[in-house]
N, CA, C and O atoms as a Maestro MAE file, in Angstrom:
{
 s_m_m2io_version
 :::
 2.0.0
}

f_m_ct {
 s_m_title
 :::
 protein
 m_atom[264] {
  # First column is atom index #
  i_m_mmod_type
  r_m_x_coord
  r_m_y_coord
  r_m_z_coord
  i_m_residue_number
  s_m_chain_name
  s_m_pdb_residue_name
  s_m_pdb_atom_name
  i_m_atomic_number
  :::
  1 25 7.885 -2.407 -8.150 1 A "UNK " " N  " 7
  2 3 8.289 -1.335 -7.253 1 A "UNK " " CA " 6
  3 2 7.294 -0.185 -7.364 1 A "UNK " " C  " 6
  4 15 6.947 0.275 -8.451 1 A "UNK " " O  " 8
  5 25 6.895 0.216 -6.296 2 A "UNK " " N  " 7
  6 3 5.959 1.434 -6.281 2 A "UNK " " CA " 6
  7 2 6.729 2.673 -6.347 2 A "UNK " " C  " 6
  8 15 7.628 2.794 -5.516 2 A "UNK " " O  " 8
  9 25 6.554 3.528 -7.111 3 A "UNK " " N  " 7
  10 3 6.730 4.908 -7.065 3 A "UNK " " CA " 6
  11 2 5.862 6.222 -6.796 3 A "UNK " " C  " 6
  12 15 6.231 7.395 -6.846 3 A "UNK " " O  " 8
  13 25 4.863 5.802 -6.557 4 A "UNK " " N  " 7
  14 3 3.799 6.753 -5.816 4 A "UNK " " CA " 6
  15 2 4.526 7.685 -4.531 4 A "UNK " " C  " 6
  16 15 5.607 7.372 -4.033 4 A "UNK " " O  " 8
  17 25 3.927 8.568 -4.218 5 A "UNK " " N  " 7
  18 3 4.261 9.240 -2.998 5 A "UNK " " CA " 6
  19 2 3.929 8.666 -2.049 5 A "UNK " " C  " 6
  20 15 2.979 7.902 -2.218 5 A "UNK " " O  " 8
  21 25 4.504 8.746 -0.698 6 A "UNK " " N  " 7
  22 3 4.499 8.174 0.546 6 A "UNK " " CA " 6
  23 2 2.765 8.824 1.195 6 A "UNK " " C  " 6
  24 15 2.403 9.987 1.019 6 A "UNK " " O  " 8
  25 25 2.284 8.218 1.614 7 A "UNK " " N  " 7
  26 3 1.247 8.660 2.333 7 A "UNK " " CA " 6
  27 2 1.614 10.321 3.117 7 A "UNK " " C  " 6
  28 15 2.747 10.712 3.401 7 A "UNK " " O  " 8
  29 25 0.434 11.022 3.321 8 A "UNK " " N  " 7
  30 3 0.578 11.910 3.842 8 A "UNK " " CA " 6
  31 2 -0.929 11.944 4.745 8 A "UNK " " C  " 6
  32 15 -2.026 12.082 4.203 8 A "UNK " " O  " 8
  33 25 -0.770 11.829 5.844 9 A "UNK " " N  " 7
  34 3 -1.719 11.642 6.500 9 A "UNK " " CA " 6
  35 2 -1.583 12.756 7.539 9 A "UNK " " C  " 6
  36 15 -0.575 12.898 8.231 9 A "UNK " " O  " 8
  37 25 -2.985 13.765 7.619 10 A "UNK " " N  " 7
  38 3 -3.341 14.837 7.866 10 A "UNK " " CA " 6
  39 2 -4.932 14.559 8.727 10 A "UNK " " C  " 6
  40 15 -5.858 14.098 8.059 10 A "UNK " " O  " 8
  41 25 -5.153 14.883 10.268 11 A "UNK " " N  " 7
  42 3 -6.111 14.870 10.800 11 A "UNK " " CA " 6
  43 2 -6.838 16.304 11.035 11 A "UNK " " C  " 6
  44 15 -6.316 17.033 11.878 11 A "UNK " " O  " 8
  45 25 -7.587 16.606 10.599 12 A "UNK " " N  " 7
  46 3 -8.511 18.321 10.901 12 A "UNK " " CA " 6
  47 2 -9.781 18.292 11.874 12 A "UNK " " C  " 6
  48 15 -10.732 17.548 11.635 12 A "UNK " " O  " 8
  49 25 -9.754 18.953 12.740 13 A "UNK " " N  " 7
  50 3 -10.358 18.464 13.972 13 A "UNK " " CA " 6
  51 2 -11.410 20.026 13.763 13 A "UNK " " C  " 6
  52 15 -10.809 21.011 13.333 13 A "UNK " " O  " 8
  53 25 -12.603 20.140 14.010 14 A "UNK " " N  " 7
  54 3 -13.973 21.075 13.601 14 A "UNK " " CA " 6
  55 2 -14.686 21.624 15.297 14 A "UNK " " C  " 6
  56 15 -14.936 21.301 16.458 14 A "UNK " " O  " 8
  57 25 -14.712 22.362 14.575 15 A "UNK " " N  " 7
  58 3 -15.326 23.212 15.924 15 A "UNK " " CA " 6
  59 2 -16.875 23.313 15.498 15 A "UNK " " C  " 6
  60 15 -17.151 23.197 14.304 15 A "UNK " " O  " 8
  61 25 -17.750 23.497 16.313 16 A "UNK " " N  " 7
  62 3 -19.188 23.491 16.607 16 A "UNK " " CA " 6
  63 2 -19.817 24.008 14.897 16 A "UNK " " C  " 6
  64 15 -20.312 23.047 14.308 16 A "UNK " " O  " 8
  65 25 -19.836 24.788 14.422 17 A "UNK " " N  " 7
  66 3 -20.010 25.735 13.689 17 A "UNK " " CA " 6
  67 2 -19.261 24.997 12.176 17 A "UNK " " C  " 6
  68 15 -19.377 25.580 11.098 17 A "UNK " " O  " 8
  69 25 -18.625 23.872 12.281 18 A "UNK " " N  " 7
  70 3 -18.086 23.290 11.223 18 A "UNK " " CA " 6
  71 2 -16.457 23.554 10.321 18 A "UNK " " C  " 6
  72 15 -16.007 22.893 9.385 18 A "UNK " " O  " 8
  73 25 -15.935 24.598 10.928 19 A "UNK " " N  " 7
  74 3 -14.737 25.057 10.590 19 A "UNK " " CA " 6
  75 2 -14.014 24.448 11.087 19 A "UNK " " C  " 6
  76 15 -14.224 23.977 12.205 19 A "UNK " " O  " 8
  77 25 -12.794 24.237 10.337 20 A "UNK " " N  " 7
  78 3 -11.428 23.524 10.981 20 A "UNK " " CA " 6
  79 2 -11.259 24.574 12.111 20 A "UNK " " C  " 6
  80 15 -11.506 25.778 12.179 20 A "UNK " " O  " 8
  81 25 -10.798 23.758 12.883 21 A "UNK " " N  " 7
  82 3 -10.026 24.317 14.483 21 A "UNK " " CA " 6
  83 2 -8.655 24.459 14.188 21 A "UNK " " C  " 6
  84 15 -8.071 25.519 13.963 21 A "UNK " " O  " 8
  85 25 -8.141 23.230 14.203 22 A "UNK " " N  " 7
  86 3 -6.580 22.924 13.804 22 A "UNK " " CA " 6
  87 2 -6.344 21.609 13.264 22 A "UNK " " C  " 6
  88 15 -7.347 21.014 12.870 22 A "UNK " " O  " 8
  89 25 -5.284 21.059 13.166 23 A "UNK " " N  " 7
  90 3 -4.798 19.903 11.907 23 A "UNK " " CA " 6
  91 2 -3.641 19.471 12.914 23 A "UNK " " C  " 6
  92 15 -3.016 20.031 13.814 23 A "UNK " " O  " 8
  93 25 -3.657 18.235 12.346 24 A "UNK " " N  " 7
  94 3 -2.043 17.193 12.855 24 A "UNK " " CA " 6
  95 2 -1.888 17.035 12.005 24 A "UNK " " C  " 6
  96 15 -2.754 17.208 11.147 24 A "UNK " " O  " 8
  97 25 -0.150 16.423 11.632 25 A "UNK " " N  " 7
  98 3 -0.099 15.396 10.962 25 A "UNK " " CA " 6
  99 2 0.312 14.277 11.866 25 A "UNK " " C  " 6
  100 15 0.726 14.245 13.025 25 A "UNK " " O  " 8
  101 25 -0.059 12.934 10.518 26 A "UNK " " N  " 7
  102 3 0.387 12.048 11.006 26 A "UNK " " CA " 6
  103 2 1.581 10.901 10.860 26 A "UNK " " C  " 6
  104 15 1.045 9.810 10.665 26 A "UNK " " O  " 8
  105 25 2.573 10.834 10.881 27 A "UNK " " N  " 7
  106 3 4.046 10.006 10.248 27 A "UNK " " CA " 6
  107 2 3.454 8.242 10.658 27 A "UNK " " C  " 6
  108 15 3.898 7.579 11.595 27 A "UNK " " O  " 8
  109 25 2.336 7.768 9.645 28 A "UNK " " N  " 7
  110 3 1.521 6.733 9.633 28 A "UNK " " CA " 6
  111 2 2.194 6.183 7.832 28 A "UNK " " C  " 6
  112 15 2.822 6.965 7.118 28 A "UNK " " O  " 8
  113 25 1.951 5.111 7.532 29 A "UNK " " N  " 7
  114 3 2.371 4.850 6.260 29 A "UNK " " CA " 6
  115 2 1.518 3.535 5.553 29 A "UNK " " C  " 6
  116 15 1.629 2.768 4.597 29 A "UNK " " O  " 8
  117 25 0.325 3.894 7.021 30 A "UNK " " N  " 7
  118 3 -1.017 2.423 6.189 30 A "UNK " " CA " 6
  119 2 -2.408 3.330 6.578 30 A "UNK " " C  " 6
  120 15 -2.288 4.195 7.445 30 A "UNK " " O  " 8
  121 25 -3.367 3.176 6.103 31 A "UNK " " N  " 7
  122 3 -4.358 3.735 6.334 31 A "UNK " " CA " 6
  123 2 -5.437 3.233 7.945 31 A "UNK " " C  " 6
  124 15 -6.537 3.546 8.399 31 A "UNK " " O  " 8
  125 25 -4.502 2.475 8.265 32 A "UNK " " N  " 7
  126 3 -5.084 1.651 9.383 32 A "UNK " " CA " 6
  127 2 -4.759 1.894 10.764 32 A "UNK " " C  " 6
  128 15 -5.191 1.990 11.913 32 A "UNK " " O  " 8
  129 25 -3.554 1.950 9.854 33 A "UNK " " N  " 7
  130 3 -2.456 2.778 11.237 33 A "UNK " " CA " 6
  131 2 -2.723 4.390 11.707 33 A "UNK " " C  " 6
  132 15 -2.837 4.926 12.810 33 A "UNK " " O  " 8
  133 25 -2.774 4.997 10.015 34 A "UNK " " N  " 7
  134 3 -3.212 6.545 10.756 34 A "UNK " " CA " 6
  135 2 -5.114 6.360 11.236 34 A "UNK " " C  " 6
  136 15 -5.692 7.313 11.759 34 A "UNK " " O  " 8
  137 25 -5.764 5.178 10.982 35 A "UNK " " N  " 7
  138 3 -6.997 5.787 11.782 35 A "UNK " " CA " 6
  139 2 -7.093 5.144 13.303 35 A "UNK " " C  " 6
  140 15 -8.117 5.390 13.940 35 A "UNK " " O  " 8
  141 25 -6.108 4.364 13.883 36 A "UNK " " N  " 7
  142 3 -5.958 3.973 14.703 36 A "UNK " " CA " 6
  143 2 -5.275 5.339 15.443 36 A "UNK " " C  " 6
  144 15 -5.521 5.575 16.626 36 A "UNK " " O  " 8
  145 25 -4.599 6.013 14.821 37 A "UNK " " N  " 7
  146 3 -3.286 7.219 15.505 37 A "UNK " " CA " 6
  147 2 -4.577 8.312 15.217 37 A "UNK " " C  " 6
  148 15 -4.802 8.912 16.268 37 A "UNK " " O  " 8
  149 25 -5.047 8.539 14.655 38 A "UNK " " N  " 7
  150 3 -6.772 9.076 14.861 38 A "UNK " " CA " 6
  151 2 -7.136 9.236 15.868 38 A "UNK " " C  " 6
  152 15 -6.807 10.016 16.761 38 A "UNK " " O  " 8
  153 25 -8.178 8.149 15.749 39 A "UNK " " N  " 7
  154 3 -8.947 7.497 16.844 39 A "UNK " " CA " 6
  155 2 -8.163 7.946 18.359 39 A "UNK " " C  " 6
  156 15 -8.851 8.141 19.361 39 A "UNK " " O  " 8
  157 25 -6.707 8.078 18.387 40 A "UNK " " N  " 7
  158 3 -5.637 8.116 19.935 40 A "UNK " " CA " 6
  159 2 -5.910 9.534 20.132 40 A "UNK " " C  " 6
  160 15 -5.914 9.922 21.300 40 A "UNK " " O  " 8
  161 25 -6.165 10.477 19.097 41 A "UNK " " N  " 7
  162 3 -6.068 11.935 19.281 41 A "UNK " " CA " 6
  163 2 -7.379 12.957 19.346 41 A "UNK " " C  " 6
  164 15 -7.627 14.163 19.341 41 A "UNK " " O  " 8
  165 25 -8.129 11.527 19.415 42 A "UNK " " N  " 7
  166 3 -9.944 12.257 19.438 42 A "UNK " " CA " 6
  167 2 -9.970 12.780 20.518 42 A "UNK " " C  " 6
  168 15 -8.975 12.789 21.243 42 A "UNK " " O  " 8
  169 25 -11.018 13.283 20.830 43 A "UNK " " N  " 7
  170 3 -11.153 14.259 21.910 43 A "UNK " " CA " 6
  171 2 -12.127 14.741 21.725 43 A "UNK " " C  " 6
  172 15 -12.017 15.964 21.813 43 A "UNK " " O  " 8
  173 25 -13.114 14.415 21.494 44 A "UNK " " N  " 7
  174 3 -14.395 14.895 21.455 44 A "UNK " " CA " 6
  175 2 -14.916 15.760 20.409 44 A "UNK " " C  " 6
  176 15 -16.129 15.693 20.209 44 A "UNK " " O  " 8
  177 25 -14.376 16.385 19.861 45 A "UNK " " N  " 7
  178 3 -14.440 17.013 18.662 45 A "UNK " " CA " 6
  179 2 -14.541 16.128 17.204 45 A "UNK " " C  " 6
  180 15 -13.664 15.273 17.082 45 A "UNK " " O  " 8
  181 25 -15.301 16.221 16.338 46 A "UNK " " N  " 7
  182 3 -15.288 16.246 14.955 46 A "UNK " " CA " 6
  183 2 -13.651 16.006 14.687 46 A "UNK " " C  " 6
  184 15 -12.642 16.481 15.208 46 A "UNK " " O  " 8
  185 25 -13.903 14.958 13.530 47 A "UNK " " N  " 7
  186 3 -12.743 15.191 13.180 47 A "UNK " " CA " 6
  187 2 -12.851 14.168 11.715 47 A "UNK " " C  " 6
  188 15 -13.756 13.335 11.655 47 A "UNK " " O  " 8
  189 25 -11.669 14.346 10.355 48 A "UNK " " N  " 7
  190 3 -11.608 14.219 9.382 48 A "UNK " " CA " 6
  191 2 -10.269 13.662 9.286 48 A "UNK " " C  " 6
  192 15 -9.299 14.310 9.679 48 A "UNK " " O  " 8
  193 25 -10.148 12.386 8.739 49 A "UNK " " N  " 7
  194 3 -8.468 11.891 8.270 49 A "UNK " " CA " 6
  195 2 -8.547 12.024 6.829 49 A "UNK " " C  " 6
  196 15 -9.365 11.532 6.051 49 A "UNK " " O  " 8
  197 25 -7.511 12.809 6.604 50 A "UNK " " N  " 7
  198 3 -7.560 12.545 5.351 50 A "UNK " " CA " 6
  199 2 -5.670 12.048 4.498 50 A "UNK " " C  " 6
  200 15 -4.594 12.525 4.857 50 A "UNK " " O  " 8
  201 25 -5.852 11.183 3.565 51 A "UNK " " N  " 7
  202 3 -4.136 11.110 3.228 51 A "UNK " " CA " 6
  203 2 -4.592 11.834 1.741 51 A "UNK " " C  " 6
  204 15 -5.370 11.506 0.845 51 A "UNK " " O  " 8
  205 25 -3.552 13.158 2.006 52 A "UNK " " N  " 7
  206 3 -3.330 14.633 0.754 52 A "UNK " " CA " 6
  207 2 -5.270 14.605 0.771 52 A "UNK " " C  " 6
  208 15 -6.165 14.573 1.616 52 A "UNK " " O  " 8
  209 25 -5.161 14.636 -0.462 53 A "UNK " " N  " 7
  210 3 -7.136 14.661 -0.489 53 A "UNK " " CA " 6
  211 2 -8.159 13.550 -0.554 53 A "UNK " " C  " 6
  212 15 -9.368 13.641 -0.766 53 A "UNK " " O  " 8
  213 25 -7.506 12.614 -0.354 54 A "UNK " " N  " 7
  214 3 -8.371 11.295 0.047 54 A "UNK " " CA " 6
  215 2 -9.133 11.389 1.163 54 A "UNK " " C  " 6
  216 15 -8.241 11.426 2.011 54 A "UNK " " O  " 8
  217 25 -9.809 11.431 1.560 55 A "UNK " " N  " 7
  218 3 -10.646 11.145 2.970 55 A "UNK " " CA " 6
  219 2 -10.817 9.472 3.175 55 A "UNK " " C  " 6
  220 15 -11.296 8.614 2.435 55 A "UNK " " O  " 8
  221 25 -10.133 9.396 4.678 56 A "UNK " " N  " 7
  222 3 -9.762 8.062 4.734 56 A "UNK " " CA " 6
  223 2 -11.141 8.022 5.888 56 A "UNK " " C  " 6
  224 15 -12.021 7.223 5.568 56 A "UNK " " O  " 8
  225 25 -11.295 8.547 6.743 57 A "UNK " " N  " 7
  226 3 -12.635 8.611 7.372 57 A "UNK " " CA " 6
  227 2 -12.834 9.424 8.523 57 A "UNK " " C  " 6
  228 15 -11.898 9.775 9.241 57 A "UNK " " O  " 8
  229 25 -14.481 9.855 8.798 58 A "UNK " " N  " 7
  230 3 -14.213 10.763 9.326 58 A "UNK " " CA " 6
  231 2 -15.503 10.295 10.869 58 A "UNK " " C  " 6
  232 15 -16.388 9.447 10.763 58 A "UNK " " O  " 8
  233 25 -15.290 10.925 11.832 59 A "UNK " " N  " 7
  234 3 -16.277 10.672 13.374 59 A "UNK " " CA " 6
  235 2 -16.394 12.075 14.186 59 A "UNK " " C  " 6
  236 15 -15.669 12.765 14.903 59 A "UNK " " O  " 8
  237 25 -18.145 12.114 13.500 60 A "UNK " " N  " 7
  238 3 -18.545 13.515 14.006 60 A "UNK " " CA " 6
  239 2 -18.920 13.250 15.562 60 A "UNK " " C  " 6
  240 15 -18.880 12.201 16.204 60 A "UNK " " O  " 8
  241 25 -19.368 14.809 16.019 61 A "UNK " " N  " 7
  242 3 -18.739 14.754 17.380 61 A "UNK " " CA " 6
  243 2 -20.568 13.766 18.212 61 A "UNK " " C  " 6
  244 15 -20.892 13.553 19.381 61 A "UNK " " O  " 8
  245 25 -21.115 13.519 17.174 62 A "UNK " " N  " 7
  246 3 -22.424 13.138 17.843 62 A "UNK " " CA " 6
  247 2 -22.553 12.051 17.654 62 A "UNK " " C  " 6
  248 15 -23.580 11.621 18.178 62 A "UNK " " O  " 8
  249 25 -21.790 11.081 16.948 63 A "UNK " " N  " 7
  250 3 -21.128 9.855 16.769 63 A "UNK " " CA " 6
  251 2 -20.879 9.284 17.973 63 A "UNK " " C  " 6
  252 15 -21.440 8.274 18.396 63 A "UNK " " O  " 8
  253 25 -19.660 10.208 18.791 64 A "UNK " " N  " 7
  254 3 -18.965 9.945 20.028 64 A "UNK " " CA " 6
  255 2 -19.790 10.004 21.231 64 A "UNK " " C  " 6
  256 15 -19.421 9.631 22.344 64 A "UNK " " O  " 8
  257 25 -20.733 10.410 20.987 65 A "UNK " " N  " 7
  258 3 -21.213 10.627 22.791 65 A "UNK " " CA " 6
  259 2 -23.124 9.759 22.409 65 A "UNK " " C  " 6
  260 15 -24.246 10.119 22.766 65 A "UNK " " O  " 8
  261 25 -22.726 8.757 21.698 66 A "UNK " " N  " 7
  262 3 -23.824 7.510 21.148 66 A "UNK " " CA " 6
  263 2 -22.970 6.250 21.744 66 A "UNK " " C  " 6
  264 15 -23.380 5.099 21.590 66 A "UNK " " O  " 8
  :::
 }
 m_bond[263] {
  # First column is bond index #
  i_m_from
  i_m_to
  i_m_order
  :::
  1 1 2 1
  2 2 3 1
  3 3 4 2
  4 3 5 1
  5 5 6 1
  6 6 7 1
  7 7 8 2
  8 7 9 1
  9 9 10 1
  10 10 11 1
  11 11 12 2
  12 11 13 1
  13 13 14 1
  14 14 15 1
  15 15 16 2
  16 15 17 1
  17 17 18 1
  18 18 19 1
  19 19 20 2
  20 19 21 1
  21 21 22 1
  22 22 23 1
  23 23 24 2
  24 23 25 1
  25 25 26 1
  26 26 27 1
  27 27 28 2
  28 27 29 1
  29 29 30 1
  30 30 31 1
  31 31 32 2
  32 31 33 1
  33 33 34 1
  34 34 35 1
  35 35 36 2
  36 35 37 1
  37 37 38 1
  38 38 39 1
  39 39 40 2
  40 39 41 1
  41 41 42 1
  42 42 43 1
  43 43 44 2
  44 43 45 1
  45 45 46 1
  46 46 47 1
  47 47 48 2
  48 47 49 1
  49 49 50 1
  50 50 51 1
  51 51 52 2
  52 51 53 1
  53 53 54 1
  54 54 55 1
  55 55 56 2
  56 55 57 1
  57 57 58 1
  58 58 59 1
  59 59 60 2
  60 59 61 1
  61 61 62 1
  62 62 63 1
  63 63 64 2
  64 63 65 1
  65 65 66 1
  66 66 67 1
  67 67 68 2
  68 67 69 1
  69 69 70 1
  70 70 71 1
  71 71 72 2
  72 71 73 1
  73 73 74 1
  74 74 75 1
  75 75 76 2
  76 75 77 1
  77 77 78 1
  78 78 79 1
  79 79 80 2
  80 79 81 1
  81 81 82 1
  82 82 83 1
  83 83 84 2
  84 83 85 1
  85 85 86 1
  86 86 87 1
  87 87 88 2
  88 87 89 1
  89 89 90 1
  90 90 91 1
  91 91 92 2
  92 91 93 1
  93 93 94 1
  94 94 95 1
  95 95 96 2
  96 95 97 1
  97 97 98 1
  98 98 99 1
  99 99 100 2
  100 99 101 1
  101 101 102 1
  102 102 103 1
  103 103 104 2
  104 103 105 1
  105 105 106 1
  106 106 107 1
  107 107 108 2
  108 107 109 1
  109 109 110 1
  110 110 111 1
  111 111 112 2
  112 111 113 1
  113 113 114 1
  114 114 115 1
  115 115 116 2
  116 115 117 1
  117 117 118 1
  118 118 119 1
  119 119 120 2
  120 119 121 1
  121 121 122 1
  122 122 123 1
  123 123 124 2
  124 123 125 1
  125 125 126 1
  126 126 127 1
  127 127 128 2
  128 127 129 1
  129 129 130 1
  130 130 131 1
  131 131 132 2
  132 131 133 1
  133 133 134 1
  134 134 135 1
  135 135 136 2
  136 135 137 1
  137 137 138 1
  138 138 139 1
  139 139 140 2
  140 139 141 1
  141 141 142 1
  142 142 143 1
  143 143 144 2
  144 143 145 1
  145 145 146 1
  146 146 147 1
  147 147 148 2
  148 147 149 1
  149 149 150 1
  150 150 151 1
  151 151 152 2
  152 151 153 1
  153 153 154 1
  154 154 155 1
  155 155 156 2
  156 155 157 1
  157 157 158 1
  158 158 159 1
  159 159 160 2
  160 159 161 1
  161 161 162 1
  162 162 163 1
  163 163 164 2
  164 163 165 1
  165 165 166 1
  166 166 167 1
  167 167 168 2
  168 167 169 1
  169 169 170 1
  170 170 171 1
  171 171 172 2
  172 171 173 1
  173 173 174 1
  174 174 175 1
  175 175 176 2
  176 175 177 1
  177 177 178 1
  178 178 179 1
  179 179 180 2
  180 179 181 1
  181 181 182 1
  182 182 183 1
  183 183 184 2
  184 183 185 1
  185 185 186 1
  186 186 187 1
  187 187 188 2
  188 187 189 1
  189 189 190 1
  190 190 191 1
  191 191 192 2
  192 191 193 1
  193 193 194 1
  194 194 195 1
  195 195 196 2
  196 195 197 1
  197 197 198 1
  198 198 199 1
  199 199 200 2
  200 199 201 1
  201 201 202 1
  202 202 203 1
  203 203 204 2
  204 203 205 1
  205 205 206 1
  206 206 207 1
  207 207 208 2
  208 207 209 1
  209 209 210 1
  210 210 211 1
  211 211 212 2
  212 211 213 1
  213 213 214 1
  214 214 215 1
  215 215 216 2
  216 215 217 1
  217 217 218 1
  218 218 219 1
  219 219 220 2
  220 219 221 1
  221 221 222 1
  222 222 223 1
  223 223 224 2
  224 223 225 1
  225 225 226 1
  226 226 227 1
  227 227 228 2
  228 227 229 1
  229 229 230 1
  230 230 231 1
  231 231 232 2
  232 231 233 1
  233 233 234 1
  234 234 235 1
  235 235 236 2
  236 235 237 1
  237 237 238 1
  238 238 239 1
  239 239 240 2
  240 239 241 1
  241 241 242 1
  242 242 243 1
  243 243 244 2
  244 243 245 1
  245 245 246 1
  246 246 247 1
  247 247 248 2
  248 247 249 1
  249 249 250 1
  250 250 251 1
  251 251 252 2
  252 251 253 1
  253 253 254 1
  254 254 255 1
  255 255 256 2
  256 255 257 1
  257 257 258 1
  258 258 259 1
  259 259 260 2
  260 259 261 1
  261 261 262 1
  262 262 263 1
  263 263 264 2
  :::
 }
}
């Protein structure tokens, strides 16, 4: 039985200049799932998944328009 904490999956989306803009969360409970629920909320902007301080992965904004 696992007793670890439940995932907490947190997306931070960066503005030009490199600062967080704003944050989601995400109610994801596999790491596959929140980069798929990611990936749904891109928008052209930078952006960082992370579950608590893990960085699960991240797609800068010059990534996207390649």
């Amino acid at each position: 039985m696992d007793w670890g904490e439940p995932p907490a999956y947190r997306v931070f989306f960066f503005d030009d200049e490199g600062r967080i803009k704003t944050s989601k969360a995400l109610k994801c409970t596999t790491d596959d799932e929140a980069t798929v629920e990611a990936r749904r909320v891109l928008d052209g902007r930078t952006l960082k998944l992370y579950d608590g301080c893990r960085l699960v992965m991240e797609i800068s904004k010059e990534a996207q328009s390649s």
